[in-house]
Short mmCIF file of the C-alpha atoms (twelve columns), coordinates in Angstrom:
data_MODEL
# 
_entry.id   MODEL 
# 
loop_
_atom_site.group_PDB 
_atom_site.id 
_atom_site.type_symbol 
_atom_site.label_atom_id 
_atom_site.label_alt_id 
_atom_site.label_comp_id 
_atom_site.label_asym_id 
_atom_site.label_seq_id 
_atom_site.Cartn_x 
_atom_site.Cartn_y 
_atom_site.Cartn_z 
_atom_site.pdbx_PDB_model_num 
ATOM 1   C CA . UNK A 1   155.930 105.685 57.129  1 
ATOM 2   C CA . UNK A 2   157.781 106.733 53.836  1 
ATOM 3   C CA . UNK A 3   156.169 109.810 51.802  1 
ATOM 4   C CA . UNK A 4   154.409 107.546 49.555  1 
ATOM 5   C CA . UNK A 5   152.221 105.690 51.715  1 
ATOM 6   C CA . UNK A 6   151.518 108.956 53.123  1 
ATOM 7   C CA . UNK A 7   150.472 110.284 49.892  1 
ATOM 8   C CA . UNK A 8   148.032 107.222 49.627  1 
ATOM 9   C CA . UNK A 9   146.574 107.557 53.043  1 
ATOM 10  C CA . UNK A 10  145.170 111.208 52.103  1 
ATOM 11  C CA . UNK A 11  144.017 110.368 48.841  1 
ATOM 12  C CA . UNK A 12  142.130 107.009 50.436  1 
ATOM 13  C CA . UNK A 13  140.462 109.572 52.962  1 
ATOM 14  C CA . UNK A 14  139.239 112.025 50.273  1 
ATOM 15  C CA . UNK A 15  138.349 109.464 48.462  1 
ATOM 16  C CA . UNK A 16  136.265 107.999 51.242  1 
ATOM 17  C CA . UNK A 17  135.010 111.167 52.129  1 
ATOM 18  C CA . UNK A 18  134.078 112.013 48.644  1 
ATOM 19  C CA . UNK A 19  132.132 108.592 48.695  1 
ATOM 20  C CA . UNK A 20  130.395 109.692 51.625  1 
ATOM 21  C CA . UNK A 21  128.889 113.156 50.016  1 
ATOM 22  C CA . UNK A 22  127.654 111.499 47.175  1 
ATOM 23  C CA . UNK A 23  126.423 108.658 48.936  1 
ATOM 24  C CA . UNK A 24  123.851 111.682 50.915  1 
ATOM 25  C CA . UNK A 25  123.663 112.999 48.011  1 
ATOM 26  C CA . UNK A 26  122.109 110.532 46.248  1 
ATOM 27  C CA . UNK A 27  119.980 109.476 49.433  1 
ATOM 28  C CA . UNK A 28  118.422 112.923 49.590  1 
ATOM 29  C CA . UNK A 29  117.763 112.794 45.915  1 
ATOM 30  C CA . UNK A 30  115.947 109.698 46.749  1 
ATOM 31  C CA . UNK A 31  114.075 110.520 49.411  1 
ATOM 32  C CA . UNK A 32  112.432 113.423 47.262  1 
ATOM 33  C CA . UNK A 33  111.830 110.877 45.118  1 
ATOM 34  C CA . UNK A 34  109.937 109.048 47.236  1 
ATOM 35  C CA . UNK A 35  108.005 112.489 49.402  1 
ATOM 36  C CA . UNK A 36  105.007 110.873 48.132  1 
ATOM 37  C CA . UNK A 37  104.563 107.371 50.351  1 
ATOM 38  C CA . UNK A 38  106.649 109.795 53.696  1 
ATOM 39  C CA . UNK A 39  103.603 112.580 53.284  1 
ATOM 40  C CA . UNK A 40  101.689 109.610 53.588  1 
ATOM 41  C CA . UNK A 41  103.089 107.779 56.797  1 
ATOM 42  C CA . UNK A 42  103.551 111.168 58.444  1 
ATOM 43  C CA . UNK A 43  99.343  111.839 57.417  1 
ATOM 44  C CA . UNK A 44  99.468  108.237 59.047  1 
ATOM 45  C CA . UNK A 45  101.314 109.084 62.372  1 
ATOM 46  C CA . UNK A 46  99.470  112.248 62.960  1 
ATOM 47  C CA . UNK A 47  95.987  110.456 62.862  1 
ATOM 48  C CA . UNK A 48  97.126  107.937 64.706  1 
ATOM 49  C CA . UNK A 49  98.284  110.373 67.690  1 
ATOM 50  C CA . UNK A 50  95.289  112.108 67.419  1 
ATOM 51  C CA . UNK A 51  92.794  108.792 67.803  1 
ATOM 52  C CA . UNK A 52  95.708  108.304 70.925  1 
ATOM 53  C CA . UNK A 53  95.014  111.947 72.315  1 
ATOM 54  C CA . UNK A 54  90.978  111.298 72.077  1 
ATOM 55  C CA . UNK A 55  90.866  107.727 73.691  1 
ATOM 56  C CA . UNK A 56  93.471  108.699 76.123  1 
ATOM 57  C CA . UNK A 57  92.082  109.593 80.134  1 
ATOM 58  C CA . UNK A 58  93.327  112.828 81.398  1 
ATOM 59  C CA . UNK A 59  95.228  113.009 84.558  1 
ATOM 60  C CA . UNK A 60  94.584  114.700 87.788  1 
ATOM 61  C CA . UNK A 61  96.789  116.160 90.153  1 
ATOM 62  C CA . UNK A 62  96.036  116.797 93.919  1 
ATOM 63  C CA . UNK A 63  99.043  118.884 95.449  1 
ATOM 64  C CA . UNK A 64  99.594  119.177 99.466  1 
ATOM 65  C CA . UNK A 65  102.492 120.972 101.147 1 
ATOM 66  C CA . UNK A 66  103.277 120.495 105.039 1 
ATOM 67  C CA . UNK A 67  105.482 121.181 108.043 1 
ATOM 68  C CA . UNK A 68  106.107 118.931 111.119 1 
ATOM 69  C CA . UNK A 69  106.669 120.547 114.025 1 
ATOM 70  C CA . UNK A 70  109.264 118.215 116.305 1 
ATOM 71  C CA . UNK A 71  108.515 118.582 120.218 1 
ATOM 72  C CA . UNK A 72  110.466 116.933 122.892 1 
ATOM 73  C CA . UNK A 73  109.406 116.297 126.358 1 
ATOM 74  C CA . UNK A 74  110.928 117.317 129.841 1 
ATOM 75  C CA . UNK A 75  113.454 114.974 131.594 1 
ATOM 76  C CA . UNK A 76  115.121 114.739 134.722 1 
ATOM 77  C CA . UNK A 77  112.715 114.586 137.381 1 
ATOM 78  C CA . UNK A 78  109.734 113.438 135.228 1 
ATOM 79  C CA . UNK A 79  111.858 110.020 134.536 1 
ATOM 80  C CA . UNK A 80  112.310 109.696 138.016 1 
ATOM 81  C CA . UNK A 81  109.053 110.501 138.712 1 
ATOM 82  C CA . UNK A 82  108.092 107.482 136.317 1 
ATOM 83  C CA . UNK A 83  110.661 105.342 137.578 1 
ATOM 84  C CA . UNK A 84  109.408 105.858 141.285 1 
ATOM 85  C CA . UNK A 85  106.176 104.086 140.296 1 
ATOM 86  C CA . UNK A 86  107.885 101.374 138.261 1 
ATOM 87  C CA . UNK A 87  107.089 102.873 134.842 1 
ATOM 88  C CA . UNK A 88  109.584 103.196 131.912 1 
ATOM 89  C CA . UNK A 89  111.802 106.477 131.523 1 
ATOM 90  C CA . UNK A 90  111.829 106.157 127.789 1 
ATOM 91  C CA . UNK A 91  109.831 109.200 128.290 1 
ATOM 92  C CA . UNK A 92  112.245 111.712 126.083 1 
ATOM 93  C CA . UNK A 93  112.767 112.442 122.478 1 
ATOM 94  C CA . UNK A 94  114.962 109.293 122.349 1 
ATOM 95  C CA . UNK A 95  112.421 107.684 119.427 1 
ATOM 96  C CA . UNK A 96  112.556 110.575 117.064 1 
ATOM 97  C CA . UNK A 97  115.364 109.355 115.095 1 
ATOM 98  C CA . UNK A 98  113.758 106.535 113.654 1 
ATOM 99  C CA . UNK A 99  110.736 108.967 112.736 1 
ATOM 100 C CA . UNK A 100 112.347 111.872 112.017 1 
ATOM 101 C CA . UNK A 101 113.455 113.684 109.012 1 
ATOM 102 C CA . UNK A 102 113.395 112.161 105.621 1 
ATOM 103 C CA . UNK A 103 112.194 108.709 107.338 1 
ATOM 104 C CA . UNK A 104 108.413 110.579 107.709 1 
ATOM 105 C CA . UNK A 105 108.506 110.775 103.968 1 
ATOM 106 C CA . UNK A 106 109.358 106.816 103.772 1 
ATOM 107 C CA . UNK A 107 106.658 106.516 106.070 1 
ATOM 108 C CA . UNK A 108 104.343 107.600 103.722 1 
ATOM 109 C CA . UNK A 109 105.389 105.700 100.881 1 
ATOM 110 C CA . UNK A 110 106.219 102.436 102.711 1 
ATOM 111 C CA . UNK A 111 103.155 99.131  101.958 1 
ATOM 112 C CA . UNK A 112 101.435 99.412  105.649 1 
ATOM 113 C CA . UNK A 113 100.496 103.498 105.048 1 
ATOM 114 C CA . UNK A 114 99.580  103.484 101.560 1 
ATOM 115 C CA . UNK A 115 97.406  100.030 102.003 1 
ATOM 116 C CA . UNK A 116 95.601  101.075 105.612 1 
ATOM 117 C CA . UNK A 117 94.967  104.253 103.367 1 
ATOM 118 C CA . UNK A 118 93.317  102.471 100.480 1 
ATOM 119 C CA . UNK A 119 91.193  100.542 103.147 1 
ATOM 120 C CA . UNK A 120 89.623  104.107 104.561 1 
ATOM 121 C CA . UNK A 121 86.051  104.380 104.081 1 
ATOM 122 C CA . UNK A 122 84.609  107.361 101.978 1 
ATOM 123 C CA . UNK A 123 81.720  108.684 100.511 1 
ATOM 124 C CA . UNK A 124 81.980  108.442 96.557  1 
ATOM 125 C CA . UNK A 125 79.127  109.215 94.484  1 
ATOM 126 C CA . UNK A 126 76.970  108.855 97.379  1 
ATOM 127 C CA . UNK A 127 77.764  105.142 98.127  1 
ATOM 128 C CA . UNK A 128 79.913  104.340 101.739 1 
ATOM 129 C CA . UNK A 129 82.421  102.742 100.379 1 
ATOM 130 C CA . UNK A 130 86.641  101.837 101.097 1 
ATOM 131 C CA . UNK A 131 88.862  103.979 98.902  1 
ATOM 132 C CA . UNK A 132 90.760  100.657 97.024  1 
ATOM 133 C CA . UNK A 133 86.901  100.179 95.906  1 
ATOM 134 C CA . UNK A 134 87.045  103.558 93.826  1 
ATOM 135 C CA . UNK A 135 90.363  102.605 92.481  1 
ATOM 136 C CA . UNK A 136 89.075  99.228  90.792  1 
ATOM 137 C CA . UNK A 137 86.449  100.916 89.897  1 
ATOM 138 C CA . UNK A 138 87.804  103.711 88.026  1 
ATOM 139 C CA . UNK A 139 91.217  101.582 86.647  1 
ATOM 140 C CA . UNK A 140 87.876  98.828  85.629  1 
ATOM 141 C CA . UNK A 141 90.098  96.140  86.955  1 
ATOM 142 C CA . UNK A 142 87.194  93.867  87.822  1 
ATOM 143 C CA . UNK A 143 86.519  94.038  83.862  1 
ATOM 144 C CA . UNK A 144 89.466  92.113  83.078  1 
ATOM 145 C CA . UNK A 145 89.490  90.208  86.227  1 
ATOM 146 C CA . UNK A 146 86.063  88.630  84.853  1 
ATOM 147 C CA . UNK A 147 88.336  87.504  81.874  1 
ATOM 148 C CA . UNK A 148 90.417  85.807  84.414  1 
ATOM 149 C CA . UNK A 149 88.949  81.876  84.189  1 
ATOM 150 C CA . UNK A 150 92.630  80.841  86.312  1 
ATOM 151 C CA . UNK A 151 91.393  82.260  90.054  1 
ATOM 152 C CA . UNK A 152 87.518  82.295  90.159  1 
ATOM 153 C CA . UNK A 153 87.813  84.447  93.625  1 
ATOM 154 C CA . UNK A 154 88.720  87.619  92.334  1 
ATOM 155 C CA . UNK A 155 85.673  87.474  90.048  1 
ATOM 156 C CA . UNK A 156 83.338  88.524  93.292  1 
ATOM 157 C CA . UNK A 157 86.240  89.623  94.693  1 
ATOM 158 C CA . UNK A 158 85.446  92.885  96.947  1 
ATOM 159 C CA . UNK A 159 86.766  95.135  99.944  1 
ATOM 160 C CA . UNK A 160 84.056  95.656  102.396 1 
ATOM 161 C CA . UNK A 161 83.774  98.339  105.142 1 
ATOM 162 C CA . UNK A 162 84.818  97.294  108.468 1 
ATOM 163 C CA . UNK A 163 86.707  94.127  107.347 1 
ATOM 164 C CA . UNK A 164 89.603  93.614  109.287 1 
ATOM 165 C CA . UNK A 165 93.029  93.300  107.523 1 
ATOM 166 C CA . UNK A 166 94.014  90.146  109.065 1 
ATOM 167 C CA . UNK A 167 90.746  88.375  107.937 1 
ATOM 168 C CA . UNK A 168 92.079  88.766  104.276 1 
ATOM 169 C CA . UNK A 169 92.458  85.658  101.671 1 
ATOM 170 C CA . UNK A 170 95.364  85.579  99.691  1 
ATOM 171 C CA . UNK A 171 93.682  87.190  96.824  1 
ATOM 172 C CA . UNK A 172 92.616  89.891  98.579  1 
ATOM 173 C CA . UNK A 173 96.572  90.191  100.214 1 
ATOM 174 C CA . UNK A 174 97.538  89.969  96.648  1 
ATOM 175 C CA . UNK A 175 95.242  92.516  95.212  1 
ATOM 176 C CA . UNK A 176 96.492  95.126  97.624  1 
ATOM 177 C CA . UNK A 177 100.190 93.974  97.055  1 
ATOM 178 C CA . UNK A 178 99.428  94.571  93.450  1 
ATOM 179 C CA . UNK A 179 98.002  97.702  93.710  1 
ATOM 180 C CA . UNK A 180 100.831 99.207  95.511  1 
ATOM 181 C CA . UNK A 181 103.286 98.802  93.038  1 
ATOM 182 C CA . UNK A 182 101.117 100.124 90.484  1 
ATOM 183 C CA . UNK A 183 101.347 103.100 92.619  1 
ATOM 184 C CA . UNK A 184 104.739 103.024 93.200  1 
ATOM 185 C CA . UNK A 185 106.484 101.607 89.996  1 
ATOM 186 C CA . UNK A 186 103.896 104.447 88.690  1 
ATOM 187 C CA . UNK A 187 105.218 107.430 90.274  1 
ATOM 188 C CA . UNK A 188 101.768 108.607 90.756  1 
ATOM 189 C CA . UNK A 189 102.721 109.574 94.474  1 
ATOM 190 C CA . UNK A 190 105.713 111.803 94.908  1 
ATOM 191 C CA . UNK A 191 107.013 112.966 97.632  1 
ATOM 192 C CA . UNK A 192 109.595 115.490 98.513  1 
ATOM 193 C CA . UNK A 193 111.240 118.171 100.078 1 
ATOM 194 C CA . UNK A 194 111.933 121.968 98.491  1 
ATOM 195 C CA . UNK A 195 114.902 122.353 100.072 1 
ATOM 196 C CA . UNK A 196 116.893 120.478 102.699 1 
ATOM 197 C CA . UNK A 197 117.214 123.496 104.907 1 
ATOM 198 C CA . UNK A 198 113.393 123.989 105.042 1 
ATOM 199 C CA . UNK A 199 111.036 121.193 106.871 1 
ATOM 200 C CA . UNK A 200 108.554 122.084 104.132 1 
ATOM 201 C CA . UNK A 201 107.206 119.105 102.662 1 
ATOM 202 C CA . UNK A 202 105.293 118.905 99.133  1 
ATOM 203 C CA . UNK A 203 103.251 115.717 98.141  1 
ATOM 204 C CA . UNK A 204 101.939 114.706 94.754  1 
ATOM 205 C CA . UNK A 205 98.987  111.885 93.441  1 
ATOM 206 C CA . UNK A 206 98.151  111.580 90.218  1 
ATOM 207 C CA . UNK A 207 94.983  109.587 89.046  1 
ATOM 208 C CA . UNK A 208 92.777  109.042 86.566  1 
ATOM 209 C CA . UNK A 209 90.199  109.716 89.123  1 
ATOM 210 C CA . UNK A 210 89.685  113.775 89.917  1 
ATOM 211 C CA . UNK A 211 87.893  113.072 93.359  1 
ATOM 212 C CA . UNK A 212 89.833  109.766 94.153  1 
ATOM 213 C CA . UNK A 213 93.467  112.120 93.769  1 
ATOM 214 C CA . UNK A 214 91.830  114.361 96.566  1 
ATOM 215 C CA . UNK A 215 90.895  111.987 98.501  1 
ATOM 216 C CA . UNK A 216 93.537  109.622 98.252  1 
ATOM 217 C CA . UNK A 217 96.281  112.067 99.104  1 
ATOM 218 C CA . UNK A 218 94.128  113.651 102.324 1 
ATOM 219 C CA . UNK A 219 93.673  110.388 103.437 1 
ATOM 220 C CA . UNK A 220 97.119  109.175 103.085 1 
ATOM 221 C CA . UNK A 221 98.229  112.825 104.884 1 
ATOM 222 C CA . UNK A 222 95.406  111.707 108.137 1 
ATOM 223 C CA . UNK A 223 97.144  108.537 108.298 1 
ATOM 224 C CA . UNK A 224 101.021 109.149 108.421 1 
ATOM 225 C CA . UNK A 225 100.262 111.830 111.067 1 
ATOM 226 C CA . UNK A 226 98.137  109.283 113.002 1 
ATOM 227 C CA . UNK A 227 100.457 106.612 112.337 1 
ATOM 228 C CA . UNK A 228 103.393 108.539 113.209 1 
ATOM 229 C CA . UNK A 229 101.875 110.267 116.105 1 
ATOM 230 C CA . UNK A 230 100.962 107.044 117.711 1 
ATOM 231 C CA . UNK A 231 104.113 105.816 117.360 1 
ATOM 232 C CA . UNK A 232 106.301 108.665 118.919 1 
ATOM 233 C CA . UNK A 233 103.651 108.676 122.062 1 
ATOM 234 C CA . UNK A 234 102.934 105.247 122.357 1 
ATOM 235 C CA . UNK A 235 105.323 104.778 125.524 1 
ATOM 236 C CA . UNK A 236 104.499 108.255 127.382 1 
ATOM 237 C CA . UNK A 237 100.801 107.213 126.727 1 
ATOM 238 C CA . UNK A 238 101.585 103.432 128.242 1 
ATOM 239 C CA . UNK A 239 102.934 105.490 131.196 1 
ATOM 240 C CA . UNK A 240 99.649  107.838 131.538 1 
ATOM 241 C CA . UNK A 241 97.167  104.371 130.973 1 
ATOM 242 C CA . UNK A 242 99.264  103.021 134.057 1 
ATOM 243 C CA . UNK A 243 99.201  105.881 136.081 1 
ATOM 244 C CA . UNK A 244 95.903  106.636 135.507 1 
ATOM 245 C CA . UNK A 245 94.450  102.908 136.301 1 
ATOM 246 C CA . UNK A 246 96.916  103.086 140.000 1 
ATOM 247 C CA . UNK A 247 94.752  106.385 140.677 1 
ATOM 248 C CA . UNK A 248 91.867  104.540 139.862 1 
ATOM 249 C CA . UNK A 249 92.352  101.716 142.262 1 
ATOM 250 C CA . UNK A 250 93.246  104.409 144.918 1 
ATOM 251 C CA . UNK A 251 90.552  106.580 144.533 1 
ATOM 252 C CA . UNK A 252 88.295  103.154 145.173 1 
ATOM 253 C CA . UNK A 253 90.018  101.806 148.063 1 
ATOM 254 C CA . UNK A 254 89.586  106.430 149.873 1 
ATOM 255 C CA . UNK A 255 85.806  105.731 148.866 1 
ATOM 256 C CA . UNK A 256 85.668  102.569 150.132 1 
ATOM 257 C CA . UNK A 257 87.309  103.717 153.230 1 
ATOM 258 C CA . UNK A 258 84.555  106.559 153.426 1 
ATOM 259 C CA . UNK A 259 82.206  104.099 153.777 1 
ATOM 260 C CA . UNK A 260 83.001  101.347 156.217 1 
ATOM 261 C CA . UNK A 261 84.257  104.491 158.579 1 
ATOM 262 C CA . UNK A 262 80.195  106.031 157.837 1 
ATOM 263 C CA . UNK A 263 78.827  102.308 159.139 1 
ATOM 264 C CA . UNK A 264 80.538  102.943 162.356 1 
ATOM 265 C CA . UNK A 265 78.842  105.694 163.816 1 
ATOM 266 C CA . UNK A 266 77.855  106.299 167.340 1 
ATOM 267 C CA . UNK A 267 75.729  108.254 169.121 1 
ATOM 268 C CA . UNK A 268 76.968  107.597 173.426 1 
ATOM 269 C CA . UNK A 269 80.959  106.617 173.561 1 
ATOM 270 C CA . UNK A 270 81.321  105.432 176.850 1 
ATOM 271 C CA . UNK A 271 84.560  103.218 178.425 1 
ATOM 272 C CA . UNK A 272 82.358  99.905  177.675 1 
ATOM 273 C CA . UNK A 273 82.083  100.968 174.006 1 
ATOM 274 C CA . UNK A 274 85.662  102.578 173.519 1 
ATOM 275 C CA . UNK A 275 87.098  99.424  172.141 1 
ATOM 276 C CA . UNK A 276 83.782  99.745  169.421 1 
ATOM 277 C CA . UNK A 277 85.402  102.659 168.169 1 
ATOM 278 C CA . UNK A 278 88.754  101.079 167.119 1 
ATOM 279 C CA . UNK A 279 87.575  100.384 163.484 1 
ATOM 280 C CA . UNK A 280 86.400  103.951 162.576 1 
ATOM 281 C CA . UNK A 281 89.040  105.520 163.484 1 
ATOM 282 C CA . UNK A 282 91.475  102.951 161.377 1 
ATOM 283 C CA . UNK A 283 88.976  103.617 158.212 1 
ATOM 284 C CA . UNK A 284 88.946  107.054 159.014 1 
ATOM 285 C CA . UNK A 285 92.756  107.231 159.433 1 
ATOM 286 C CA . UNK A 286 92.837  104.740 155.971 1 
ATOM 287 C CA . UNK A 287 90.569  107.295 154.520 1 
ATOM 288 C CA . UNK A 288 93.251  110.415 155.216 1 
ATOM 289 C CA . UNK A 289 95.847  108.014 154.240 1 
ATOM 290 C CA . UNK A 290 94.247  107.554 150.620 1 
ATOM 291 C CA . UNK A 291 93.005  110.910 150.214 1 
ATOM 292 C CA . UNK A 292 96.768  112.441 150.629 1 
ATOM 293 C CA . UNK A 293 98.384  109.575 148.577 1 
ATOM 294 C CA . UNK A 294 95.747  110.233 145.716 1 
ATOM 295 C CA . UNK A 295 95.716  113.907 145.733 1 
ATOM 296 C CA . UNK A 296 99.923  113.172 144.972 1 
ATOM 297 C CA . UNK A 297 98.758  110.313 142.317 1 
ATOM 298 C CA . UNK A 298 96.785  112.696 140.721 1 
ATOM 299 C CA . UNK A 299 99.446  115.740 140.526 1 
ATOM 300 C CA . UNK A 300 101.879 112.861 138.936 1 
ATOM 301 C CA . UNK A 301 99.350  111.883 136.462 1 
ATOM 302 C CA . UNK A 302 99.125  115.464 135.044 1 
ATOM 303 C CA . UNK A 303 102.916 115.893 134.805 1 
ATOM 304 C CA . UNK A 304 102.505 113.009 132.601 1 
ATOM 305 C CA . UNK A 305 99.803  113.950 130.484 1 
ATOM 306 C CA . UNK A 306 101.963 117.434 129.863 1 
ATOM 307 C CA . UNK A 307 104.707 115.879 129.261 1 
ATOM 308 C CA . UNK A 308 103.086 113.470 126.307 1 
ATOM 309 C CA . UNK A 309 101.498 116.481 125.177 1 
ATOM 310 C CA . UNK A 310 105.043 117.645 124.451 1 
ATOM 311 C CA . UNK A 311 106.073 114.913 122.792 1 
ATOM 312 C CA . UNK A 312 103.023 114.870 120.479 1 
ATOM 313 C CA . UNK A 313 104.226 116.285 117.192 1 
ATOM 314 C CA . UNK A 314 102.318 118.925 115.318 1 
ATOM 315 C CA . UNK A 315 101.406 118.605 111.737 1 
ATOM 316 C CA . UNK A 316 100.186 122.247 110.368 1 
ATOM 317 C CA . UNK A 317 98.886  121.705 106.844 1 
ATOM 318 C CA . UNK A 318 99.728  124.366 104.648 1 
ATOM 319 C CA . UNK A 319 98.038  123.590 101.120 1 
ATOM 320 C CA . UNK A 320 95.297  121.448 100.877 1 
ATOM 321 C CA . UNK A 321 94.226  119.891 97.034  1 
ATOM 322 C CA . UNK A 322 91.097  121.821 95.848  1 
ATOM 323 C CA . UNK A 323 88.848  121.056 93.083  1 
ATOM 324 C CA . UNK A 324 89.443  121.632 90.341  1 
ATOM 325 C CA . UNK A 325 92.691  119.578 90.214  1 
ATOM 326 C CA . UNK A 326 95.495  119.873 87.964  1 
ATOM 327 C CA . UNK A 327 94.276  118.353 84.618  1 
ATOM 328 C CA . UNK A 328 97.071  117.096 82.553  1 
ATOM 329 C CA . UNK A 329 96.009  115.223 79.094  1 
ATOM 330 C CA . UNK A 330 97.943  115.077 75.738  1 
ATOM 331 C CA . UNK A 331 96.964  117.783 73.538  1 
ATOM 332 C CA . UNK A 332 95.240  116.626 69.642  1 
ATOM 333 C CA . UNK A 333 97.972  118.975 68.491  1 
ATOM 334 C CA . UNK A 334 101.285 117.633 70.056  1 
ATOM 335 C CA . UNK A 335 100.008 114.297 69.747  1 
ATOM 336 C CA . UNK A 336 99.410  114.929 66.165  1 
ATOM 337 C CA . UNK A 337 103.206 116.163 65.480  1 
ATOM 338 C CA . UNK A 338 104.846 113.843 67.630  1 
ATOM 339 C CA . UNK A 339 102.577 111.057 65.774  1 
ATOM 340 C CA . UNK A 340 103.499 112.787 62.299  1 
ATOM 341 C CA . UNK A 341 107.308 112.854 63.251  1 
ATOM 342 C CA . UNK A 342 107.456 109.227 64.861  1 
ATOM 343 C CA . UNK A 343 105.646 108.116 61.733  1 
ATOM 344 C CA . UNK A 344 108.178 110.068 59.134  1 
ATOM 345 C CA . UNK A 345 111.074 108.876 60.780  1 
ATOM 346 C CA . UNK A 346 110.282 105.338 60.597  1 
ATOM 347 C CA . UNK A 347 109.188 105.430 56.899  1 
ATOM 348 C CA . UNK A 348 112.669 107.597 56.170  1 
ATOM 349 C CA . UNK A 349 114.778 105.438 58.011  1 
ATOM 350 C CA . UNK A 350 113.242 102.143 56.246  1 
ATOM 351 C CA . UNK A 351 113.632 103.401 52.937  1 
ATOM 352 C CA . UNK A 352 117.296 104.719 53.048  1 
ATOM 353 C CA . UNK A 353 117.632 101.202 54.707  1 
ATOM 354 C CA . UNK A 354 116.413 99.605  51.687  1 
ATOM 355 C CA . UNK A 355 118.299 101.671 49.411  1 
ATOM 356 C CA . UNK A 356 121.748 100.889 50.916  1 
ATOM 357 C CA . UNK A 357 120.954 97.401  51.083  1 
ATOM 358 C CA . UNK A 358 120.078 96.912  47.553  1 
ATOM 359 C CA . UNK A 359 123.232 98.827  46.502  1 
ATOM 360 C CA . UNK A 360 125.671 97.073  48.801  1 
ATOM 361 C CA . UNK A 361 123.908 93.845  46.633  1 
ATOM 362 C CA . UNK A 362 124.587 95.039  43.404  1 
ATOM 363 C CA . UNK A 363 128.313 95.605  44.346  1 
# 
């Protein structure tokens, strides 16, 4: 590049530049020109975000913090204890993994917790009544469900106490589907950890409901415990139901035993009736044989209940929501400025718009 087309380079860039500062120039000069019809759409915005604060619901907040406490049960000779009477040894810790850690906090945001949740009965405003009832009640879904001419069902539709989830139409399995991902696209229900290191957990629902939040989020806290609880038991407590119906059956056939050796008794034993005597002493020698046997039974079936004991986890709530919640609604004044400033911007940005249009005409 020679000097001269240097030379015209820097003189097309001030030019351009100079173009530029008169072209705000005369924008701003036009603007002011026009403060008249902005005061008014920013007037305009600001009453519109205040009729948007008034008619807007506030928000409630229930907050609950936890800590699981992880137990693991005894091995070694309890699993061959269990294997002598032809029970499982999956007795240990081994199904903690899957229900462990961060997968608790899955468990109480996955469809099956938050939905059995939603279907516990309550007492609202004095009426018995399942907690997804509240939530139509207070969201008025079944107002614009009665608009709804396509599906006539969901018109009566309702969520009685005691129903039992499998006896649900597809409406109803579609109106709990639906209300899930309200929650969850939502983010009404948050849940998280402070900090990895700490097995503190902190859980958040928001609602437009004050009493539903509290009793949405206590509910949901009863049944992840019971859920997971359940779960990490459910094979020590198979092998406790077993044991416990084999000490049964023996502690029937030592009483029975007790018996049949009582309807033998005799008062004269002499050689002629020695043979007579045969079958008390087998019941009473049964009797012995049962009694020892069961008193063993009995010692085994305590070992087991210990050991699921153990293996039950403990759940120590350490802040519970308390009325009155957290109240969050948008205030008439930063609904008013954010209305005024939405509203300003637009009308600014439409008229330098205009004016840039109708010059880039004329040229």
């Amino acid at each position: 590049m020679n000097t001269d087309q240097k030379v015209n380079t820097v003189n097309n860039d001030e030019i351009s530049l100079k173009e530029l500062l008169e072209k705000g120039k005369e924008g701003w000069h036009y603007l002011l020109s026009k403060w008249l019809i902005i005061l008014i759409f920013g007037l305009g915005g600001a009453a519109i975000g205040l009729v948007a604060s008034l008619l807007t619901k506030p928000k409630y907040t229930a907050h609950l913090s936890f800590a699981l406490v992880e137990k693991s049960a005894g091995g070694g000779g309890l699993a061959d204890l269990a294997s002598s009477f032809g029970l499982s040894s999956m007795m240990g810790g081994g199904s903690s993994g899957a229900f462990s850690g961060d997968n608790l906090l899955e468990i109480m945001q996955s469809p099956h917790t938050i939905e059995q949740t939603l279907l516990t009965p309550v007492v609202y405003q004095g009426k018995k009544q399942n907690l997804v009832e509240v939530y139509i009640q207070f969201m008025e879904l079944r107002e614009r469900w009665s608009k709804d001419d396509r599906n006539k069902e969901l018109q009566t539709l309702s969520f009685p106490v005691g129903q039992k989830r499998e006896t649900f139409t597809r409406t109803q399995d579609s109106v709990m589907h639906d209300i899930y991902d309200q929650i969850i696209k939502s983010n009404a229900l948050t849940i998280a950890r402070k900090d990895k290191k700490l097995s503190f957990v902190n859980v958040s629902f928001t609602s437009k409901d004050e009493v539903f939040s509290k009793l949405f989020e206590e509910k949901l806290m009863e049944e992840t415990y019971r859920f997971y609880r359940d779960t990490k038991t459910a094979q020590s407590r198979a092998n406790v139901n077993m044991m416990q119906a084999k000490a049964d059956s023996i502690r029937r056939l030592y009483e029975s035993s007790l018996y049949k050796s009582a309807g033998y008794s005799q008062v004269n034993i002499n050689q002629a009736l020695q043979f007579a005597a045969v079958p008390k002493l087998k019941q009473e020698n049964n009797a012995q044989l049962y009694a020892t046997v069961y008193t063993e039974v009995l010692k085994n079936l305590e070992t087991l209940k210990l050991d699921m004991a153990r293996e039950t986890p403990i759940l120590q709530i350490i802040d519970t929501p308390r009325f009155p919640l957290e109240k969050e609604r948008l205030g008439k004044g930063k609904a008013m400025a954010m209305g005024g400033v939405v509203g300003g911007f637009l009308i600014v940005f439409y008229l330098l718009g205009a004016m840039f249009l109708k010059s880039a005409l004329k040229e």
